[in-house]
Every structure is written in structure tokens, then in C-alpha cells.
Backbone bond lengths (Angstrom), bond angles and torsions (degrees), N, CA, C in turn:
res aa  C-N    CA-C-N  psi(-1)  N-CA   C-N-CA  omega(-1)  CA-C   N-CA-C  phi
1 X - - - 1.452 - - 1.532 108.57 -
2 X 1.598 118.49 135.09 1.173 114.89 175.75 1.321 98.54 -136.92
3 X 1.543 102.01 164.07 1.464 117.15 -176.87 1.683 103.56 179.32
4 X 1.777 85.41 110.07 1.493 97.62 -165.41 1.581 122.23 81.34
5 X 1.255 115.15 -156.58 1.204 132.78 159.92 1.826 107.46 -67.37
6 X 1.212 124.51 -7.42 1.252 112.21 166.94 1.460 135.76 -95.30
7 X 1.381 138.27 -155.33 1.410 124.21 168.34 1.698 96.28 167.11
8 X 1.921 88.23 137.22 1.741 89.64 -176.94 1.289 83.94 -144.22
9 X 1.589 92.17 133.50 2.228 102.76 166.77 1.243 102.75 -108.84
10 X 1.024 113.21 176.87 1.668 127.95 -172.23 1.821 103.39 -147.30
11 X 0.885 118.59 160.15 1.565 120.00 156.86 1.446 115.85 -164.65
12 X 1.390 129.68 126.37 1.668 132.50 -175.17 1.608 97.91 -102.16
13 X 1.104 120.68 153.80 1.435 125.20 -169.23 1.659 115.82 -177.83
14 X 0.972 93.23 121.31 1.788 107.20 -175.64 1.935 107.60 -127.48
15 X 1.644 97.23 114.57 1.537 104.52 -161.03 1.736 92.80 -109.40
16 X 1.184 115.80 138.68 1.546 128.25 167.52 1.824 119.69 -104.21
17 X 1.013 106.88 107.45 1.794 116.64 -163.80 1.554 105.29 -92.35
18 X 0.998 136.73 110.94 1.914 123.01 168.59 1.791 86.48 -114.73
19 X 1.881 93.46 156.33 0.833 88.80 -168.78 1.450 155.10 78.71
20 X 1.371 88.11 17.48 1.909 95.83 -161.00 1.768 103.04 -49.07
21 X 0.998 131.26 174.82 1.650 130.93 148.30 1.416 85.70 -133.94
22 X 1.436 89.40 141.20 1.600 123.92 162.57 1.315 129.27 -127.72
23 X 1.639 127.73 146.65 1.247 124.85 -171.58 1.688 92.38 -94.67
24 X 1.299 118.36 113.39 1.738 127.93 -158.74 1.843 90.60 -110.13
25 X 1.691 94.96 110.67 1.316 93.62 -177.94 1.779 104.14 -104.45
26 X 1.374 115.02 127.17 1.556 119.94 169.93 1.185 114.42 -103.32
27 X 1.525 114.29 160.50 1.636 113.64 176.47 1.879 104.85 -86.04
28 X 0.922 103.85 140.79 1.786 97.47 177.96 1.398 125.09 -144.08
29 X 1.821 126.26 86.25 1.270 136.99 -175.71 1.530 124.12 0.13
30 X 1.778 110.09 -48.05 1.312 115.21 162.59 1.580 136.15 -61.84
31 X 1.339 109.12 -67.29 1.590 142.56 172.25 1.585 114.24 -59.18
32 X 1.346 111.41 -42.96 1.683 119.23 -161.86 1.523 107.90 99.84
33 X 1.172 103.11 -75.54 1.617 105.36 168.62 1.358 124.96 -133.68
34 X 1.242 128.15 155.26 1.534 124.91 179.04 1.336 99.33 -114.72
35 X 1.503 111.40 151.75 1.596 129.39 147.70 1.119 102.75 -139.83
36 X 2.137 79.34 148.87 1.521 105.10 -172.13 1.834 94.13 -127.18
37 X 0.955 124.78 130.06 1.192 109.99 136.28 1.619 155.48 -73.16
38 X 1.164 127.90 113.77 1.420 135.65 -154.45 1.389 96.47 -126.76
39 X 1.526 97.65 155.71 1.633 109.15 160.77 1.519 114.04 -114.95
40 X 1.856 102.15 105.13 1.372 106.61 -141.71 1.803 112.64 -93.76
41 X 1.080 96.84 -19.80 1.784 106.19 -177.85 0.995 110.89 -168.21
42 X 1.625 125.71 174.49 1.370 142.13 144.05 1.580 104.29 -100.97
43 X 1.611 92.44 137.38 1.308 104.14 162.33 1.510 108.30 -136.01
44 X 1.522 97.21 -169.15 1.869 122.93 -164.23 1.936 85.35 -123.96
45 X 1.389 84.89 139.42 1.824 103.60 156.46 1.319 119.40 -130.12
46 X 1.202 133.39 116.01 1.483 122.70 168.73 1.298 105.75 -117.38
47 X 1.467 123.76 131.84 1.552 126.17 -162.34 1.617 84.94 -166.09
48 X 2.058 86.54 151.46 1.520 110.03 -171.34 2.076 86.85 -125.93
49 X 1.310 115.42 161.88 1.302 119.70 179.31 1.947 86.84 -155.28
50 X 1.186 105.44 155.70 1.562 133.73 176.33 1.431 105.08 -158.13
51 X 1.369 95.08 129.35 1.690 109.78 158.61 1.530 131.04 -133.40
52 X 1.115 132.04 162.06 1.209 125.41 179.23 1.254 126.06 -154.80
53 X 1.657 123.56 -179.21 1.703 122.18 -172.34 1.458 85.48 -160.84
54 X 1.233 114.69 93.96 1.895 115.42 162.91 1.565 104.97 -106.77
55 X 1.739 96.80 121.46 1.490 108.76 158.29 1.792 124.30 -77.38
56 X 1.551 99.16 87.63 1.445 106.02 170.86 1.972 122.33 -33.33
57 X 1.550 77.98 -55.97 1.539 79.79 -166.51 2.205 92.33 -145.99
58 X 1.073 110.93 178.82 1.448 96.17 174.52 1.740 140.64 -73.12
59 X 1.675 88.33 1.90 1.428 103.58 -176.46 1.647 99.40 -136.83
60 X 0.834 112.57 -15.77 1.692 124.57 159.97 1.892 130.12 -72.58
61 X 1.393 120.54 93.22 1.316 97.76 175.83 1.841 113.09 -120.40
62 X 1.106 116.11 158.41 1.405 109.33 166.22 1.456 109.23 -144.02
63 X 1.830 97.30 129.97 0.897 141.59 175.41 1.674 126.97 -63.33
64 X 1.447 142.90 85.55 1.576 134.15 158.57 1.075 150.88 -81.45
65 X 1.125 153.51 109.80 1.785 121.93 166.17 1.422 89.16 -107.92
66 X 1.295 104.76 176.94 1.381 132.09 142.34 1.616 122.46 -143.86
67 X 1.319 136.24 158.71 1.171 139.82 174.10 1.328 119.81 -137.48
68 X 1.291 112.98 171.65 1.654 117.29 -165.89 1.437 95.23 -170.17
69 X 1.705 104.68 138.59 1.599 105.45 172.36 1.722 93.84 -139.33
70 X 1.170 108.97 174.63 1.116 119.25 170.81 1.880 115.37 -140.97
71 X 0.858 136.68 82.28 1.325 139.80 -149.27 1.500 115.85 -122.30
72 X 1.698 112.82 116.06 1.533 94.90 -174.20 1.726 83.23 -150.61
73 X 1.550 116.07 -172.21 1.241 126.22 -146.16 1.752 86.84 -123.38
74 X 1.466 102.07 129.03 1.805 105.29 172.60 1.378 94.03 -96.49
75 X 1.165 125.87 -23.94 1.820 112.36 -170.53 1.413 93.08 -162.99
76 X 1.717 97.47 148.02 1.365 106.54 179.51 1.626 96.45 -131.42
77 X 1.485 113.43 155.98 1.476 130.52 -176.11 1.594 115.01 -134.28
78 X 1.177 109.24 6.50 1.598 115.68 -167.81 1.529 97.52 -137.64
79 X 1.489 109.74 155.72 1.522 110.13 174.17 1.199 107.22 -85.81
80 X 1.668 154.51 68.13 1.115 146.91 179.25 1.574 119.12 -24.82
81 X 1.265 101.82 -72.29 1.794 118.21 -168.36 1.878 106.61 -71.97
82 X 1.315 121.71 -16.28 1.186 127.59 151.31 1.750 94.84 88.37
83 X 1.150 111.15 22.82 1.634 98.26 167.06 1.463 118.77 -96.38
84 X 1.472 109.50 43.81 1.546 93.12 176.93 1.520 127.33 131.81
85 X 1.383 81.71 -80.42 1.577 117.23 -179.33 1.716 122.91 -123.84
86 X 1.181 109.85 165.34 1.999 124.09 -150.77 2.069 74.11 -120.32
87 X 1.161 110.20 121.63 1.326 117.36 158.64 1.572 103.48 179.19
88 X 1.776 98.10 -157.84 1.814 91.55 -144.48 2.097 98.21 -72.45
89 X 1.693 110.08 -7.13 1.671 97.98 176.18 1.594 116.87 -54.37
90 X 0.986 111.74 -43.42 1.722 140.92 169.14 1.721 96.56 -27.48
91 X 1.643 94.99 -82.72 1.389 108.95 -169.84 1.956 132.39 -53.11
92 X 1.899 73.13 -31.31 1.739 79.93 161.66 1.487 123.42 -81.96
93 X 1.328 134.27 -9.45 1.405 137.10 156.67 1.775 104.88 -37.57
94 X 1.522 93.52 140.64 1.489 108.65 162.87 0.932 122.00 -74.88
95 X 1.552 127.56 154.09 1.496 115.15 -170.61 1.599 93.09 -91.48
96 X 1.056 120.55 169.28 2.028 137.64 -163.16 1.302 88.12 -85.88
97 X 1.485 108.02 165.40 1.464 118.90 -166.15 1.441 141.01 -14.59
98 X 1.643 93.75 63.69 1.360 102.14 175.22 1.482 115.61 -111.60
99 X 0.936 122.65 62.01 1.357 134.72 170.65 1.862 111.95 -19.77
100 X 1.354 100.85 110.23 1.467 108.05 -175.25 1.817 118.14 -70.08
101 X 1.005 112.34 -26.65 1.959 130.96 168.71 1.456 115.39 -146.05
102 X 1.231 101.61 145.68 1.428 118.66 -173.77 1.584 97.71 -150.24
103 X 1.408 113.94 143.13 1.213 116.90 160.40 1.485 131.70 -159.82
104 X 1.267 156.29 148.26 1.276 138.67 -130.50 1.800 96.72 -165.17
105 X 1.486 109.99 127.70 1.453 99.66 -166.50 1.853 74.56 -156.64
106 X 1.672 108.49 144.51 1.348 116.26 -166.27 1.851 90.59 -160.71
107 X 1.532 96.51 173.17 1.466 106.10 -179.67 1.163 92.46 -143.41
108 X 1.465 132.14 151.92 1.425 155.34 169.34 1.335 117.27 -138.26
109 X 1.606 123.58 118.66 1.426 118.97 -166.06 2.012 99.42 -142.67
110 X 1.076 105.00 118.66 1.551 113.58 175.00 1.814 99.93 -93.35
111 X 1.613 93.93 142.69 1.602 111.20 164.79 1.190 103.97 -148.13
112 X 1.193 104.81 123.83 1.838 127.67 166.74 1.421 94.95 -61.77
113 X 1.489 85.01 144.17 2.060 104.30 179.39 1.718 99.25 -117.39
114 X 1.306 126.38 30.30 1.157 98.06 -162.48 1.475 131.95 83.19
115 X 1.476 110.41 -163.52 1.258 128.73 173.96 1.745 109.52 -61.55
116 X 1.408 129.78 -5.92 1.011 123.05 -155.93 1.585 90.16 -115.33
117 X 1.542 135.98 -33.05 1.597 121.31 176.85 1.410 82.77 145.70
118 X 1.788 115.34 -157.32 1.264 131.21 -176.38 1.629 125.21 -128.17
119 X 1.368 94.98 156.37 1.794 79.56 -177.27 1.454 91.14 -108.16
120 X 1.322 113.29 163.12 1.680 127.13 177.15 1.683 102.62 -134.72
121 X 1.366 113.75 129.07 1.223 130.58 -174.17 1.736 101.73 -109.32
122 X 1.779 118.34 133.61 1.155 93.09 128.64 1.280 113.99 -176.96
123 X 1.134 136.16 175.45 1.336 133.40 -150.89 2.086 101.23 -148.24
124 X 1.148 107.64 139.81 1.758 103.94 -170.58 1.790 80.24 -157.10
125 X 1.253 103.45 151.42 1.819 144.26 -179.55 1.386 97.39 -122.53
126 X 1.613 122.86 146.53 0.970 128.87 -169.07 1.856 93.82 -160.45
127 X 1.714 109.05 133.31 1.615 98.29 -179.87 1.623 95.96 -149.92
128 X 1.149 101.57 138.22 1.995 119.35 -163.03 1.989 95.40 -135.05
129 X 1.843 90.40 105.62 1.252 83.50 164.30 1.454 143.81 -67.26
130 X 1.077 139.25 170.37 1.484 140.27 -147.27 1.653 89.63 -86.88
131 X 1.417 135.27 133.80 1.075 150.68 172.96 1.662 112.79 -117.34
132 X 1.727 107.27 169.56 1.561 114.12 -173.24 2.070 81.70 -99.63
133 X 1.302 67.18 140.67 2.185 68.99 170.15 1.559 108.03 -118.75
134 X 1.275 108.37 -1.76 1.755 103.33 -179.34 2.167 94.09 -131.77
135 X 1.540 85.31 130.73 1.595 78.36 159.52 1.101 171.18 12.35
136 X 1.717 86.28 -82.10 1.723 124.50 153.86 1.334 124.88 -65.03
137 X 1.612 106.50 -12.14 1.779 109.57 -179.70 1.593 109.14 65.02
138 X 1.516 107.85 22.80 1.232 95.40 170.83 1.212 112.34 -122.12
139 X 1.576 121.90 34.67 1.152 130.71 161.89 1.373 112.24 -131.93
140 X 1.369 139.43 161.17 1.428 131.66 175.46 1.454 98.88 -163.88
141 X 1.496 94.27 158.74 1.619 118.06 173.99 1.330 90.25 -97.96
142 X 1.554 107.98 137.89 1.401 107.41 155.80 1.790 128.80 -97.21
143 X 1.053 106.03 158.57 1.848 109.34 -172.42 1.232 84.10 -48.07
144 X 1.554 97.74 164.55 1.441 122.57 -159.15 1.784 96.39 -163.91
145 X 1.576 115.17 147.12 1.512 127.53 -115.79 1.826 81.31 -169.07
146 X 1.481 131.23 91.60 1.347 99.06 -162.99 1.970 74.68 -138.21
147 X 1.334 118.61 138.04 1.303 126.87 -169.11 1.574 101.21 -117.37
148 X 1.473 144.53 113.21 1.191 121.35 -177.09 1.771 89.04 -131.74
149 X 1.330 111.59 128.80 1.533 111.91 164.93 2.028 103.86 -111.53
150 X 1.362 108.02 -166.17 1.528 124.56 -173.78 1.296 101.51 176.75
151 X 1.413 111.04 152.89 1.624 128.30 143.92 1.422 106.86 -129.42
152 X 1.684 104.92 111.93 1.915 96.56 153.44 1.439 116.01 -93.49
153 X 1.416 116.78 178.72 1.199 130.90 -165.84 1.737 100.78 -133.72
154 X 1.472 137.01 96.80 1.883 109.34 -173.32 1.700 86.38 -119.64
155 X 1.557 115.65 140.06 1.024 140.13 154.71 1.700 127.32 -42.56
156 X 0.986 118.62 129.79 1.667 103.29 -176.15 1.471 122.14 -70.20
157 X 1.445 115.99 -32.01 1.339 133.14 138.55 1.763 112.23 -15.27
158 X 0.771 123.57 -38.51 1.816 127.58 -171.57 1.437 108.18 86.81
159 X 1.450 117.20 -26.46 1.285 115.04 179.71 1.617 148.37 -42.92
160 X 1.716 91.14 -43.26 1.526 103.03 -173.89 1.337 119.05 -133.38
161 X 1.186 113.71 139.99 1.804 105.91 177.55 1.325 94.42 -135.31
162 X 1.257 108.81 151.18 1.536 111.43 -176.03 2.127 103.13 -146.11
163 X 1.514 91.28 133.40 1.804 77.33 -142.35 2.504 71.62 -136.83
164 X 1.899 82.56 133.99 1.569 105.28 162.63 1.727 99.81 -106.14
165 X 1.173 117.87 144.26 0.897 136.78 161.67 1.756 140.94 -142.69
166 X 1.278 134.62 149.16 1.171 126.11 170.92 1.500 102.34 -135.11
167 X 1.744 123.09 172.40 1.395 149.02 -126.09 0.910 116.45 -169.54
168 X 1.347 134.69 113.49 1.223 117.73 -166.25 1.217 164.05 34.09
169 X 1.552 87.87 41.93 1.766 111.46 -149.86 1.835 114.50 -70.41
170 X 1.096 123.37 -5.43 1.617 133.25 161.48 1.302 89.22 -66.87
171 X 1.015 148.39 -27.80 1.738 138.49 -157.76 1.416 101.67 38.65
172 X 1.205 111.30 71.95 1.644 120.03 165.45 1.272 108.39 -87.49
173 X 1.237 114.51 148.46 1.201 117.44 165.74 1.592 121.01 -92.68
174 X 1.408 80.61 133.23 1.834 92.10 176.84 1.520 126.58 -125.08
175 X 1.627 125.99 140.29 1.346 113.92 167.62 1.231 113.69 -138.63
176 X 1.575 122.68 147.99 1.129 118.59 161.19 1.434 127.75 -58.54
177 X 0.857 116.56 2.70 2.239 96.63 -165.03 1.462 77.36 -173.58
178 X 1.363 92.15 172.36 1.552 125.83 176.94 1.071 107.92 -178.38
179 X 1.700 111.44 107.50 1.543 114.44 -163.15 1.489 84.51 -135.81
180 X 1.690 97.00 137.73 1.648 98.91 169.07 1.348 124.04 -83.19
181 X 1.231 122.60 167.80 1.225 123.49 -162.28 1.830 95.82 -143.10
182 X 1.190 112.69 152.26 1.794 136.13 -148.34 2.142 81.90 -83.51
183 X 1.120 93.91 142.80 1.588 107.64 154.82 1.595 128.78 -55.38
184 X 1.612 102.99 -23.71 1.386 110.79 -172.16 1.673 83.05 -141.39
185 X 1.860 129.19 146.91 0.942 109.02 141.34 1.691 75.39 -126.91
186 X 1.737 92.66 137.89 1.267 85.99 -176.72 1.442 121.40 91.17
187 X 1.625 122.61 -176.69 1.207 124.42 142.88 1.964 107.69 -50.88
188 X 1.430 118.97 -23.85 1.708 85.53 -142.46 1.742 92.12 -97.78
189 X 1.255 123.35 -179.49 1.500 131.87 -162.77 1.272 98.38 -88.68
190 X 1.087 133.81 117.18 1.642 138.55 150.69 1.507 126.95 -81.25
191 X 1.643 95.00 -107.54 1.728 95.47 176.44 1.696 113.88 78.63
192 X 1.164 97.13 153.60 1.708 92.15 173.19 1.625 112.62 93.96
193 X 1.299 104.34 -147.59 1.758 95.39 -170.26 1.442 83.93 -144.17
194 X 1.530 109.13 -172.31 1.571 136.59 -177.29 1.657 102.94 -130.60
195 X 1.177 115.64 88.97 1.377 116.40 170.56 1.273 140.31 -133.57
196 X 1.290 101.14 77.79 1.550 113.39 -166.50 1.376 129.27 -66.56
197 X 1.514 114.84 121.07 1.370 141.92 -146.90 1.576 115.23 -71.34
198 X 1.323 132.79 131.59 1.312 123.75 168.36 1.210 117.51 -96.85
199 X 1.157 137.43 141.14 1.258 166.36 168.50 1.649 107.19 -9.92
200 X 1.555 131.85 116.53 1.438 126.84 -170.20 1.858 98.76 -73.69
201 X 1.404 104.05 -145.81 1.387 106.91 -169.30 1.771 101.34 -63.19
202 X 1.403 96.48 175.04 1.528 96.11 174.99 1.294 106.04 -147.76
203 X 1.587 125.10 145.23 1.366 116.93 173.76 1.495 102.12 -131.94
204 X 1.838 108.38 138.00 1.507 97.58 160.50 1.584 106.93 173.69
205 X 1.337 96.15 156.18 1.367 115.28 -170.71 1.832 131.49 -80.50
206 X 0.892 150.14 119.00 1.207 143.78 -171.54 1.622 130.41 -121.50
207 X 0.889 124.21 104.04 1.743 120.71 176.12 1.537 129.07 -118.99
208 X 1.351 104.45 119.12 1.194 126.07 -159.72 1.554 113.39 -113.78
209 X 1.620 113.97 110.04 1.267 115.48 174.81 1.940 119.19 -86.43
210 X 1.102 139.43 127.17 1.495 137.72 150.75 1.250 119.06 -98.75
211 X 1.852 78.73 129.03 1.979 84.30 170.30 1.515 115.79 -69.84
């Protein structure tokens, strides 16, 4: 849909999975962890997505999405949670990184410098609800909160842009994975998870010449 200088899509969508395969990570006294691959269930998805591009003003724009899923398991064939037995505890598990809301809202603003080129501003928020990242639901990503602004500077020449920026400036913490790990591997004491850390805020400068 458009109107004007703006434009917003939408899309509703409900996906049916049999058969899933999953890379099924366990903790294991020897190894640290095992994977198996299995084909662990069928499930249902019902999810809504919106996006957009509104021209505030003629050098002003702001940027949205949002998302939404709804995701659960019609049948299970694998012991997920690992106690044993395949029944409805299994089926009530969340499925792994399916983030239930997401949403993304930013600003972009151009100013002419004159004879010298333009500056481009912009600043966007970004938020990812907390998801299961292992199977068993006994690992999870947590929501994540990620703030990134910039100012470039580009020459009218085409030549040069010269750009400040920052990254993650909430200094949220973020990780990919969260994998458990055995009480013992080995004789020696473990316990705990495997969750390797992403990078806190970031600041930095860049200048780039074209021939």
C-alpha cells in the first residue's frame, strides 16, 4: 500500500511443518555435548509481519516493522526434554528460536551542506523477544534491546564520505546460543551453559575515498 511518498505492507501467514529435523543438542559427561539429528515433530505457525517507510517531512523519514508469530507443536516423535518418554510434556515445549515479537522503528534525516555535499543522520531501536534456543527449553536467548545511531558526511564530488557512528549503545547484552553443559565432563566439574557473548557498545569512525 502506498500513499504519497510513503508505503506500508502487511502479510498474515500460517505455515504447517511435518517432520521438522533438528540439530538436538545434549549435555554428555564424556563429549561435553552431543548432537543428533532427528526429525522431531510437526508443528503449526501463525504469524502477522508489518512494515513501513513514512515521509515525515522531505528530508525526514521513519522507518517500522513489527512481527508476531505464534508457534507450537501438533505432534511430537522425539523425546525432546529427555525424561524418558514422547508425550503431551514434549509437545508443550516451545519451539527454539522463535521469537514471539520483534519490532524495529529508526529515523533517517538528510541535510544539504551546500557546496560541500550532504550529511545523513540516523538513528533505529531494534527489540527481539527472549526465545528457547535448545529443544529441551533449557537453554534460552534472552530479549535483546539493541540502540544503534550514526552521522555520515558524503561529498558532492562522489568521492568521500566520512561517517561517526555507534552500536549498541544500551550495552545490552547479547548471545548467540546457550548450550548446557554435563556436571562432570570427565573427572573435572562443569555445569552451567556455553554462551558465547556479543560484542557490548561500539564506537567508531570511518573514511572512505572513491575513485
Amino acid at each position: 500500500m502506498e500513499f504519497g511518498r510513503s508505503r506500508l505492507n502487511g502479510a498474515l501467514f500460517y505455515n504447517e511443518i511435518e517432520d521438522m529435523q533438528r540439530e538436538v543438542n545434549t549435555a554428555d559427561p564424556v563429549s561435553g555435548v552431543v548432537q543428533v539429528i532427528k526429525n522431531t515433530a510437526d508443528a503449526e505457525i501463525l504469524g502477522l509481519e508489518l512494515d513501513g517507510t513514512f515521509s515525515i517531512t522531505d528530508s525526514l523519514v521513519l522507518q517500522a516493522s513489527v512481527g508476531y508469530i505464534d508457534p507450537e507443536y501438533t505432534e511430537v516423535r522425539f523425546d525432546l526434554n529427555g525424561d524418558g518418554v514422547i508425550d503431551g510434556r514434549d509437545k508443550d515445549l516451545e519451539l527454539p528460536r522463535a521469537a514471539e515479537w520483534t519490532y524495529t522503528v529508526g529515523l533517517n534525516h538528510d541535510l544539504p551542506l551546500g557546496d560541500w555535499g550532504y550529511m545523513a543522520t540516523r538513528i533505529s531501536y531494534a527489540y527481539r523477544d527472549d526465545s528457547a534456543y535448545t529443544d529441551n527449553n533449557l537453554g534460552w536467548i534472552l530479549d535483546q534491546e539493541i540502540l544503534d545511531a550514526g552521522i555520515d558526511f558524503y561529498s558532492n564530488d562522489g568521492h568521500w564520505a566520512f561517517g561517526i557512528y555507534g552500536r549498541n549503545l544500551l550495552d545490552d547484552v547479547k548471545h548467540g546460543g546457550d548450550t548446557q553443559l554435563p556436571d562432570l565432563l570427565g573427572p573435572v566439574p562443569t555445569g552451567g551453559t556455553f554462551s558465547p557473548l556479543a560484542r557490548g557498545s561500539i564506537y567508531g569512525l570511518e573514511v572512505t575515498y572513491s575513485l
